[in-house]
C-alpha positions as CSV (number, residue, x, y, z in Angstrom):
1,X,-16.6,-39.4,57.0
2,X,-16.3,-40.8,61.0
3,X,-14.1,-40.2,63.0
4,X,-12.1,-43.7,64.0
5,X,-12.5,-44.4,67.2
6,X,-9.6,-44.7,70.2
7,X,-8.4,-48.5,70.4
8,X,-7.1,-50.6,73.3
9,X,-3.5,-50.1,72.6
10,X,-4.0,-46.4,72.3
11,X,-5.6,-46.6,76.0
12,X,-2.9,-49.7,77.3
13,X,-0.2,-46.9,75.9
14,X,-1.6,-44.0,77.9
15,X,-2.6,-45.7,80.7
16,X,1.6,-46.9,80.6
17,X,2.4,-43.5,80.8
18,X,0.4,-42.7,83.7
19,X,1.7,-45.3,85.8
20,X,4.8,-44.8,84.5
21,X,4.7,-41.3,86.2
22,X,3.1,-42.7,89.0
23,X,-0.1,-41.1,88.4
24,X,-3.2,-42.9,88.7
25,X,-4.6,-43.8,85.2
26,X,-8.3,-42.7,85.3
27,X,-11.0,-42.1,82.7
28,X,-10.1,-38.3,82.9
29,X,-6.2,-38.4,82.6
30,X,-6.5,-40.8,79.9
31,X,-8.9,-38.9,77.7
32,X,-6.7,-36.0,78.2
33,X,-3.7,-37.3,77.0
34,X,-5.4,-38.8,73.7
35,X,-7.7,-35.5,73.5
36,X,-10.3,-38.3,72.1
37,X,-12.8,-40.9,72.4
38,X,-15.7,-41.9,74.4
39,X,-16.2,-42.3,78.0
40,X,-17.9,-45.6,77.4
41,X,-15.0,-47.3,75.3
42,X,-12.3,-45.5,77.1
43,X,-13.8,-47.4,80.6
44,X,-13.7,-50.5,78.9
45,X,-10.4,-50.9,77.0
46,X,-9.0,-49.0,81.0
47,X,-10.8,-52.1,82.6
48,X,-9.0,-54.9,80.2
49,X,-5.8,-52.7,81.0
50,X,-6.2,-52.9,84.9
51,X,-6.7,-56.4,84.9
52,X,-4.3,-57.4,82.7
53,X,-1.9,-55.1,84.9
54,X,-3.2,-56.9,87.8
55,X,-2.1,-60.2,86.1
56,X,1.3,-59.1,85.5
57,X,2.0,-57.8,89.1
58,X,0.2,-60.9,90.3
59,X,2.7,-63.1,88.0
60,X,5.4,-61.1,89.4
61,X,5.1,-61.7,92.8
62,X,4.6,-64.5,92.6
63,X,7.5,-65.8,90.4
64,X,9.9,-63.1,91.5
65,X,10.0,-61.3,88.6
66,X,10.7,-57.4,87.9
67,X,7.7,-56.4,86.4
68,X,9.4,-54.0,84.0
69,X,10.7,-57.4,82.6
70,X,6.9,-58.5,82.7
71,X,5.5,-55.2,81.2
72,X,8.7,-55.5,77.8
73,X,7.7,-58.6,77.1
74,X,4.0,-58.5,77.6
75,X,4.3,-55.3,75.2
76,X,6.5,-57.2,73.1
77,X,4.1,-60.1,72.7
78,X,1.1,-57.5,72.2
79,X,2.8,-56.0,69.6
80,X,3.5,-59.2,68.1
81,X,0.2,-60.6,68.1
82,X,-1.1,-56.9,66.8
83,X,1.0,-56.9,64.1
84,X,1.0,-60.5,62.7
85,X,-3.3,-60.1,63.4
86,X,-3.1,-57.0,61.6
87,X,-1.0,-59.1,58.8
88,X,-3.3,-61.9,59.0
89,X,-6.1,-59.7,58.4
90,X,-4.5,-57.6,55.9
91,X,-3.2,-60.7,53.3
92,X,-6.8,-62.4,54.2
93,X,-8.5,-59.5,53.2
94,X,-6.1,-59.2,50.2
95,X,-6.3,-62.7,49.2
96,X,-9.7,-63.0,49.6
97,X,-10.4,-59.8,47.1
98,X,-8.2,-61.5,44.7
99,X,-9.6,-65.0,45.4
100,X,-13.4,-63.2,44.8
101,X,-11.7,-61.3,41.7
102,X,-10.4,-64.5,40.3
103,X,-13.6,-66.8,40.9
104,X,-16.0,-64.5,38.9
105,X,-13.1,-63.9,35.9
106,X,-13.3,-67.8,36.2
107,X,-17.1,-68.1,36.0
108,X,-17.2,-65.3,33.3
109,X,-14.3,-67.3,30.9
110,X,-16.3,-70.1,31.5
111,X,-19.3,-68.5,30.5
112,X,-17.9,-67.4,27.4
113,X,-16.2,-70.6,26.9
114,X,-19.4,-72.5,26.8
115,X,-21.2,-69.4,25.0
116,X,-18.2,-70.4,22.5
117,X,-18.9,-74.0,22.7
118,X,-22.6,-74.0,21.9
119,X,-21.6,-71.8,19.0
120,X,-18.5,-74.0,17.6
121,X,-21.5,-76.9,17.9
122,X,-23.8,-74.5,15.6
123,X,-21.5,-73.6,13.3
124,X,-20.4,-77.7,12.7
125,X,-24.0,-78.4,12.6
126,X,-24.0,-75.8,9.6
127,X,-20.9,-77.4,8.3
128,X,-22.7,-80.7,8.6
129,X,-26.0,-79.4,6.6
130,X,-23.8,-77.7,3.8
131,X,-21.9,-80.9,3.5
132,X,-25.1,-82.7,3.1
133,X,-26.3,-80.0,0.4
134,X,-22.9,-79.9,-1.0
135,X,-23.2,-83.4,-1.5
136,X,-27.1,-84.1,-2.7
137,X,-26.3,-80.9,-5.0
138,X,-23.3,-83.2,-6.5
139,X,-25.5,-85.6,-6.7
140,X,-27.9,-84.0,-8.8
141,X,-25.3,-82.8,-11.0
142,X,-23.6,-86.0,-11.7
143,X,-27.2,-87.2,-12.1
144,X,-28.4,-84.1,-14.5
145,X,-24.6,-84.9,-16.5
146,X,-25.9,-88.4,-16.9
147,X,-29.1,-87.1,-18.5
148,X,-27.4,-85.1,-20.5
149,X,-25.0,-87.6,-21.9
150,X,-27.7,-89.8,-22.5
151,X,-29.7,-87.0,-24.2
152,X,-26.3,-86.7,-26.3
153,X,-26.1,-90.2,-27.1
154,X,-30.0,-90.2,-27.9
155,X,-29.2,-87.1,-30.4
156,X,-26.6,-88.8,-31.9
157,X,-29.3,-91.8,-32.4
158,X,-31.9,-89.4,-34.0
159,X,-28.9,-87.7,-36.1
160,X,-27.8,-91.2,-37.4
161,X,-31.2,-92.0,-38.1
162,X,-31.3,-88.9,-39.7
163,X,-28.8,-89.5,-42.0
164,X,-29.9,-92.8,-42.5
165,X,-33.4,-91.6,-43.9
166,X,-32.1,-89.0,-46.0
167,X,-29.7,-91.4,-47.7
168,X,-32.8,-93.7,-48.3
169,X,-34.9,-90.7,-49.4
170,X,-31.8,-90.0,-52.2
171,X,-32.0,-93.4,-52.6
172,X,-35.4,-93.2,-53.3
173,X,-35.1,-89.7,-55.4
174,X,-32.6,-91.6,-57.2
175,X,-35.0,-94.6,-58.0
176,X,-37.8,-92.1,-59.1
177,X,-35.4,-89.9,-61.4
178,X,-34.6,-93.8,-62.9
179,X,-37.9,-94.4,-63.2
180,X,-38.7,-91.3,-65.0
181,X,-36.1,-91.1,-67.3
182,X,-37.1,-95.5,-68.2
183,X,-40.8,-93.5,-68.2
184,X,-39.2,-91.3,-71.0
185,X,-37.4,-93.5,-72.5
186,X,-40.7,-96.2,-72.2
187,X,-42.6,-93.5,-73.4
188,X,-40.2,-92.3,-76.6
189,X,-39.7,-96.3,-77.4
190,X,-43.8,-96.7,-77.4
191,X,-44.8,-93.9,-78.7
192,X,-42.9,-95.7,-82.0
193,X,-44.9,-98.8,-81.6
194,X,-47.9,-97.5,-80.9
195,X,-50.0,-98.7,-83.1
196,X,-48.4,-102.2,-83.4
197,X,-48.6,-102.7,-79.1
198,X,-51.6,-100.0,-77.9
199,X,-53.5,-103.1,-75.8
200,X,-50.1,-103.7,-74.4
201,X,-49.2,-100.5,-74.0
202,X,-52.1,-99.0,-72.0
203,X,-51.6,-101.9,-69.6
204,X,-48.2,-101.3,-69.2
205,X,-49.0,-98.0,-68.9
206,X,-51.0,-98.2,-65.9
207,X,-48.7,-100.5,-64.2
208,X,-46.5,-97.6,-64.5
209,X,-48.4,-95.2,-63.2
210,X,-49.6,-97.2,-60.3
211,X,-45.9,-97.7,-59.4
212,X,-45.0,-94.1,-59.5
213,X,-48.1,-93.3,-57.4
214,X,-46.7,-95.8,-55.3
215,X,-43.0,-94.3,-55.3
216,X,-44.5,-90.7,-54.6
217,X,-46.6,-91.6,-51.8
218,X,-43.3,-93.5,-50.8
219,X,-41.6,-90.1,-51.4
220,X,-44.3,-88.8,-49.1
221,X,-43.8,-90.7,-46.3
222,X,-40.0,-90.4,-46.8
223,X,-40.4,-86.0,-46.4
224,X,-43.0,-86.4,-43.9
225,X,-40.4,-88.8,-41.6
226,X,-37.6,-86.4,-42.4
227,X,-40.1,-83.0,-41.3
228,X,-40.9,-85.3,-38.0
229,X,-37.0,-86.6,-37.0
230,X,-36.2,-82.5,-37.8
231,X,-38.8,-81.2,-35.0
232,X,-37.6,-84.2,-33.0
233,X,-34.0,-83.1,-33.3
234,X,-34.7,-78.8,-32.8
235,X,-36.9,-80.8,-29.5
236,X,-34.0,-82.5,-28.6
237,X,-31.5,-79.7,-29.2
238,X,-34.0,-77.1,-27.0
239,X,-33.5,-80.0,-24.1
240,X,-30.1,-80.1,-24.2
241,X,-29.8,-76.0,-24.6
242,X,-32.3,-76.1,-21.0
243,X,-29.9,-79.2,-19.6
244,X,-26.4,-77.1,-20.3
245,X,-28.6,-73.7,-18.3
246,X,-29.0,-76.1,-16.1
247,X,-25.8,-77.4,-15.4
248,X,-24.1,-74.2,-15.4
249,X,-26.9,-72.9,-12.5
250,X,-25.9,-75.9,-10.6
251,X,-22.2,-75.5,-11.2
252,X,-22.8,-71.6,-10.0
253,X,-24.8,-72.6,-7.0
254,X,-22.0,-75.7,-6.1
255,X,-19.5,-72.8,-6.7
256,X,-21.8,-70.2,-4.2
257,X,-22.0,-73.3,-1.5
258,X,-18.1,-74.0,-1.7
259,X,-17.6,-69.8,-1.4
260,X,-19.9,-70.7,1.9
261,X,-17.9,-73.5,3.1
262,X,-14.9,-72.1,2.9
263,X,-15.7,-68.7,4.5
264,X,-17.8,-70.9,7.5
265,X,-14.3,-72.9,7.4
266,X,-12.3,-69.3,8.1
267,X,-14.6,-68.3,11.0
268,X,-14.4,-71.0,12.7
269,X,-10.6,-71.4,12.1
270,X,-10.9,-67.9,13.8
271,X,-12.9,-68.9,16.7
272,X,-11.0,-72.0,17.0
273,X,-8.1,-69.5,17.8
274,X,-10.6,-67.4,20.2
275,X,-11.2,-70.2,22.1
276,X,-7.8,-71.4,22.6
277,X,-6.6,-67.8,23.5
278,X,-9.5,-68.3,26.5
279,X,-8.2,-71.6,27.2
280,X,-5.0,-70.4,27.8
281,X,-6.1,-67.2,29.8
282,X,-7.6,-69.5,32.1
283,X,-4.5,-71.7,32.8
284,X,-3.0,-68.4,33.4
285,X,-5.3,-67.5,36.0
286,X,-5.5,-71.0,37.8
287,X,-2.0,-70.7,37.4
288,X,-1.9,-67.2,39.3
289,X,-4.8,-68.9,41.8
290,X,-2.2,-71.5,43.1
291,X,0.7,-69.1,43.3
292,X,-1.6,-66.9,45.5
293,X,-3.0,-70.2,47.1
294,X,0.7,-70.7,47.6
295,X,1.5,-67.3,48.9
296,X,-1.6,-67.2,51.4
297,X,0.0,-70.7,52.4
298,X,3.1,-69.6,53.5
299,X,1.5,-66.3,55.4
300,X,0.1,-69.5,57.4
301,X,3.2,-70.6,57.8
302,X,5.0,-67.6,58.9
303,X,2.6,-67.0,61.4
304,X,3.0,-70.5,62.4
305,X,6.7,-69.3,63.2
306,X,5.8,-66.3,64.7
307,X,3.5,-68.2,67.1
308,X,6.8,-70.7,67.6
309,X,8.8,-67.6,69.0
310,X,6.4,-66.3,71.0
311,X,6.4,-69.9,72.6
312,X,10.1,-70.1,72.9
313,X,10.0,-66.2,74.0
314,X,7.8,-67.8,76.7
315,X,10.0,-71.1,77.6
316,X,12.7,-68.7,77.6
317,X,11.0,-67.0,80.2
318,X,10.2,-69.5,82.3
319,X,13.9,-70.3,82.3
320,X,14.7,-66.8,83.5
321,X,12.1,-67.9,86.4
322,X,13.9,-70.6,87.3
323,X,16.9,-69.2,87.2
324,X,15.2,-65.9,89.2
325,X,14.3,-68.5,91.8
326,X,18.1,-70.7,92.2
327,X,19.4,-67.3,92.5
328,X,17.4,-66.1,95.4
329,X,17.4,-69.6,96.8
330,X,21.4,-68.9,96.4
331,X,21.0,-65.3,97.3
332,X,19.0,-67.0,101.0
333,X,21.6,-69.9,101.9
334,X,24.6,-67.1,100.8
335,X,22.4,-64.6,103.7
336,X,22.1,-67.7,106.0
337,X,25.8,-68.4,105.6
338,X,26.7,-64.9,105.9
339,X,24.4,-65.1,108.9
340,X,26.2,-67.8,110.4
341,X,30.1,-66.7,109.7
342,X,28.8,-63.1,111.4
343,X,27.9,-65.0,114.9
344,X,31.0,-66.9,114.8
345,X,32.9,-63.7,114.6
346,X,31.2,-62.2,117.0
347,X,32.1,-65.4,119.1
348,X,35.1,-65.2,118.1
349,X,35.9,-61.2,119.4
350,X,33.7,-62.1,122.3
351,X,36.4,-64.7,123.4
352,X,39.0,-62.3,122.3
């Protein structure tokens, strides 16, 4: 590490000494009382001394003033100005670190406060898109539930009309076992006149048996309606068994989305909270900005006072001048007067 070098009030101190013990304040007797420093900076804070030294004695002639009283209050104004610089510096310095410290913890919350931002606008554009899906998806189920009730009303259809041919088909098994047992009984009742009626008999007969071919192909018809509305209905009842799979998928996947929603809903509650907690971190710090703004303010101002006594220090001076000078005004006329009252003595014994 360096070695700091020797500064101008070390050297105005020194250099004090030596004329204080009437020695002549060279390069040489000042480097040997600090034991340190360079020729080069030792000659040039001695020059500033000597002619601010030659100043002050010049100031005192000339305004009559003892320059020990010049020398206290030149040091006292030096030391003034030394320490409130070395202030100045010092809270500058501080404040500035702070100020620096403060500005880039500002630029980084508001970093993350727009890294937040961009992210609280992503995650309600995702809210956005699952509302939309959430709400094409209830769609599709209140559309799929209409299906399915009309596929339930259309069963019920096909079920009434179920039951509507097999009543007829009874009906019509009903008509058949009549007409058999009228065949019987036609048959038992002509097999008694048969030889009195066989012309009208065998005609009758065939009418007969044309109308029960008839009734069985009926018949026919009647099964082969009732086999086609039973695939129809196992069709129908498949549908409906793939519609309730369906529905319950949907409901499943509306239950998955609304899981979703909610848990997007809890993070960004959460980083709703984050980014007030930065919010209010950041008041904080502008809040400790201006009380240091505040503070580095009234530094200004008590330097600003400082400066005012050193002004009054110097009016006061200037009074002391003035003063200096009505005394040794006084201090003449008093000598001229003494002057005066001494010759008229000496008159005065002469005559005597």
């Amino acid at each position: 590490m360096a070695r700091p070098g020797v500064t101008y009030e070390d050297i105005a101190k020194a250099a004090s000494q030596l004329k204080g013990e009437n020695k002549n304040p060279t390069i040489e007797a000042v480097r040997a009382i600090l034991g340190t420093g360079s020729i080069s900076t030792i000659n040039n804070h001695l020059r500033k001394w000597k002619q601010a030294d030659k100043q002050s004695k010049s100031l005192a002639t000339k305004e009559n003033i003892p320059e020990e009283l010049i020398a206290i209050v030149k040091g006292l104004w030096e030391q003034i100005l030394l320490s409130s610089e070395t202030k100045v510096e010092k809270i500058k310095d501080s404040y500035e670190k702070e100020f620096t410290i403060l500005n880039e913890d500002l630029a980084k919350y508001k970093a993350n406060n727009q890294r937040w931002q961009k992210m609280f606008n992503v995650w309600q554009q995702e809210k956005v898109k699952l509302e939309n899906d959430k709400s094409t998806l209830e769609q599709a189920l209140e559309f799929t539930q209409k299906e399915n009730d009309a596929l339930i009303t259309k069963q019920d259809g096909a079920l009434k009309q179920l039951s509507d041919k097999q009543a007829r088909i009874d009906e019509l098994n009903k008509l058949n076992k009549q007409a058999q047992e009228n065949l019987e009984h036609y048959r038992e009742s002509q097999r008694l006149q048969r030889l009195q009626d066989q012309e009208n008999y065998a005609a009758n007969l065939q009418n007969l048996q044309t109308e029960i071919k008839n009734k069985n192909n009926q018949f026919d018809v009647c099964r082969n309606e009732l086999i086609d509305s039973r695939n129809q209905i196992q069709q129908n009842n498949l549908i409906i068994e793939n519609l309730t799979r369906d529905n319950k998928r949907i409901k499943a996947e509306n239950t998955s989305q609304n899981n979703s929603i909610k848990s997007l809903e809890n993070t960004l509650a959460v980083k709703d909270e984050q980014l007030k907690t930065q919010n209010k971190e950041l008041k904080e710090l502008e809040s400790k900005l201006k009380l240091q703004t505040e503070e580095y303010i009234e530094s200004k101002i008590n330097i600003k006072l400082l400066k005012q006594q050193f002004d009054d220090t110097n009016k006061a001076l200037e009074d002391l001048t003035i003063k200096n000078n009505l005394l040794s005004q006084n201090k003449w006329e008093l000598a001229e007067e003494k002057a005066k009252l001494q010759g008229q003595l000496k008159q005065m014994q002469e005559m005597a």
